[in-house]
TIKE-989258 format. One record per residue (C-alpha): residue number from 1; x, y, z. Coordinates in steps of 0.1 Angstrom, whole numbers, plus 5000, padded with zeros to 4 digits. Layout:
seq NUM&c1 X&c2 Y&c3 Z
...
//
This chain:
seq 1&c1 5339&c2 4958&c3 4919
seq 2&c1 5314&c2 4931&c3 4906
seq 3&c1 5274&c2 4940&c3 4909
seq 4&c1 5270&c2 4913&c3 4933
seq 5&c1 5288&c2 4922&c3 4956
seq 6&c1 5280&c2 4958&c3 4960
seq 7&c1 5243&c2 4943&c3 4965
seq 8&c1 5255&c2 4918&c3 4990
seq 9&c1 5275&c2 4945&c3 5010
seq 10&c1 5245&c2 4972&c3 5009
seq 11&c1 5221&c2 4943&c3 5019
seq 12&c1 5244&c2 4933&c3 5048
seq 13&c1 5247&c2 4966&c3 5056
seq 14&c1 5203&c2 4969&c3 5058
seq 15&c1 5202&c2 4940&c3 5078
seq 16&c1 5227&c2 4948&c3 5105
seq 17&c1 5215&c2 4985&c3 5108
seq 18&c1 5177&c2 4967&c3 5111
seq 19&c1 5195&c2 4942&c3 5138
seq 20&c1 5212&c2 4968&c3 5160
seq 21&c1 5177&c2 4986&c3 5167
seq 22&c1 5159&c2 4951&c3 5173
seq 23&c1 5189&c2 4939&c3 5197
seq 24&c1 5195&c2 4973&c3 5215
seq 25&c1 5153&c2 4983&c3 5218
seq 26&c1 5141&c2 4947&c3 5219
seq 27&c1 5139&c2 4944&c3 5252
seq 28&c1 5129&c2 4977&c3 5260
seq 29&c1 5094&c2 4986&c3 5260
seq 30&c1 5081&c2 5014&c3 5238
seq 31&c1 5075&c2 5044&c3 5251
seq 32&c1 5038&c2 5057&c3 5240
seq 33&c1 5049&c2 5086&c3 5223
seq 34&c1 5067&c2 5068&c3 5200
seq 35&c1 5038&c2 5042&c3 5197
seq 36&c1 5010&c2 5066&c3 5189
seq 37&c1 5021&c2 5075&c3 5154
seq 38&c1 5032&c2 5042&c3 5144
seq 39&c1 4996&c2 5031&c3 5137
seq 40&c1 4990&c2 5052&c3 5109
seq 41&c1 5023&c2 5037&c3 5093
seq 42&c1 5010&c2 5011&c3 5079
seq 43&c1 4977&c2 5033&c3 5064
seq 44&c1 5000&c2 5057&c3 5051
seq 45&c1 5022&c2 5030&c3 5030
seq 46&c1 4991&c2 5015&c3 5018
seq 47&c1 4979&c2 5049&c3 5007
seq 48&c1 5015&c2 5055&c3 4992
seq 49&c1 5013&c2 5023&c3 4970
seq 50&c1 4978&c2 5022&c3 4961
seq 51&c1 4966&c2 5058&c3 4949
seq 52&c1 4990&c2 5058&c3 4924
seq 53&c1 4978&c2 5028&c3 4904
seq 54&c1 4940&c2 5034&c3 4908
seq 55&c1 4946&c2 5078&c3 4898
seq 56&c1 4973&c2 5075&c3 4872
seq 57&c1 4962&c2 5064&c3 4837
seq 58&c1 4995&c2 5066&c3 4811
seq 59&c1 5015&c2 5090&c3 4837
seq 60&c1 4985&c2 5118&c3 4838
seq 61&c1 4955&c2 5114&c3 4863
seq 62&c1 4923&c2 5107&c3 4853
seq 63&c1 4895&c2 5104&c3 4873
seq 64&c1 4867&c2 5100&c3 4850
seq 65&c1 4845&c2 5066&c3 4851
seq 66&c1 4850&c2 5062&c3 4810
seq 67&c1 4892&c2 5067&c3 4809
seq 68&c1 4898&c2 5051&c3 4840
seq 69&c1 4876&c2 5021&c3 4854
seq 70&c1 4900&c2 5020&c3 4881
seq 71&c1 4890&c2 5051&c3 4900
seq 72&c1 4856&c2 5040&c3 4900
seq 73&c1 4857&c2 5003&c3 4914
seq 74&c1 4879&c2 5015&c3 4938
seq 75&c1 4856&c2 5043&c3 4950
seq 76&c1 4829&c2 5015&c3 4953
seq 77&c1 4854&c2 4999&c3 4968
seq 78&c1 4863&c2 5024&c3 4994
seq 79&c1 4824&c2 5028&c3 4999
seq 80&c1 4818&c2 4992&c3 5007
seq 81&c1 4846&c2 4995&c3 5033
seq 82&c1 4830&c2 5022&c3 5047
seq 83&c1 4800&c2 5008&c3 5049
seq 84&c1 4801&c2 4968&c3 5056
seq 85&c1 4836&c2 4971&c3 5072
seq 86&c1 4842&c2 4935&c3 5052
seq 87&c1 4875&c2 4925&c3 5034
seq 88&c1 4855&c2 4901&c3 5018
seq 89&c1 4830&c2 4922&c3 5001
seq 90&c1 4855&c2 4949&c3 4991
seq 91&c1 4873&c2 4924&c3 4972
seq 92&c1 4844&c2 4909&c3 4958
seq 93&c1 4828&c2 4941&c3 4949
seq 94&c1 4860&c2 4961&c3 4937
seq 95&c1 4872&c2 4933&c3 4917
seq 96&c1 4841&c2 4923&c3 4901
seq 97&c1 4830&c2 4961&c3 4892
seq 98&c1 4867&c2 4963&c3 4875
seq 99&c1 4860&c2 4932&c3 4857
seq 100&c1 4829&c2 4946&c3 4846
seq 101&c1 4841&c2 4983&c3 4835
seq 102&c1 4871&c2 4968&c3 4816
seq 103&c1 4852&c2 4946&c3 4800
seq 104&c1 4825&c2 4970&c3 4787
seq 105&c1 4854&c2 4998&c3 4777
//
């Protein structure tokens, strides 16, 4: 069987599993015990996806300012978050600070 079409049966297969939930529970309202923990989904993927990239440094972790300039823009980051509570300035700052430590090391 060719590649191509064992990715276009398994992605037919994704989107009519991902259809039958929207067409049998669309119209249904959620109950709240099911809503409750779905806002931390979203926080949780992030976390997933981005702790990785800013800990790892060659497949060890590394946490130290000098090895891995990174960690710290993203703890500045994380800090202007925290503090300002503006997208904005935690791109600004985290990205600038990044700029600056890879520049220097």
């Amino acid at each position: 069987m060719s590649d191509w079409v064992v990715v276009a049966v398994i992605g037919a297969g994704t989107y009519l599993l991902r259809l039958s939930f929207i067409g049998v529970l669309g119209t249904r309202a959620m109950p709240i015990w099911a809503q409750r923990p779905l806002k931390y989904v979203a926080p949780a993927v992030l976390a997933a996806l981005v702790l990785p990239a800013v800990t790892l440094v060659d497949g060890s972790v590394d946490l130290t300012p000098l090895g891995n300039p990174r960690f710290l823009a993203a703890a500045a980051a994380g800090l202007i978050a925290w503090r300002l509570r503006n997208v904005g300035a935690v791109i600004v700052v985290g990205m600038a600070l990044l700029w600056l430590l890879q520049g220097l090391g």
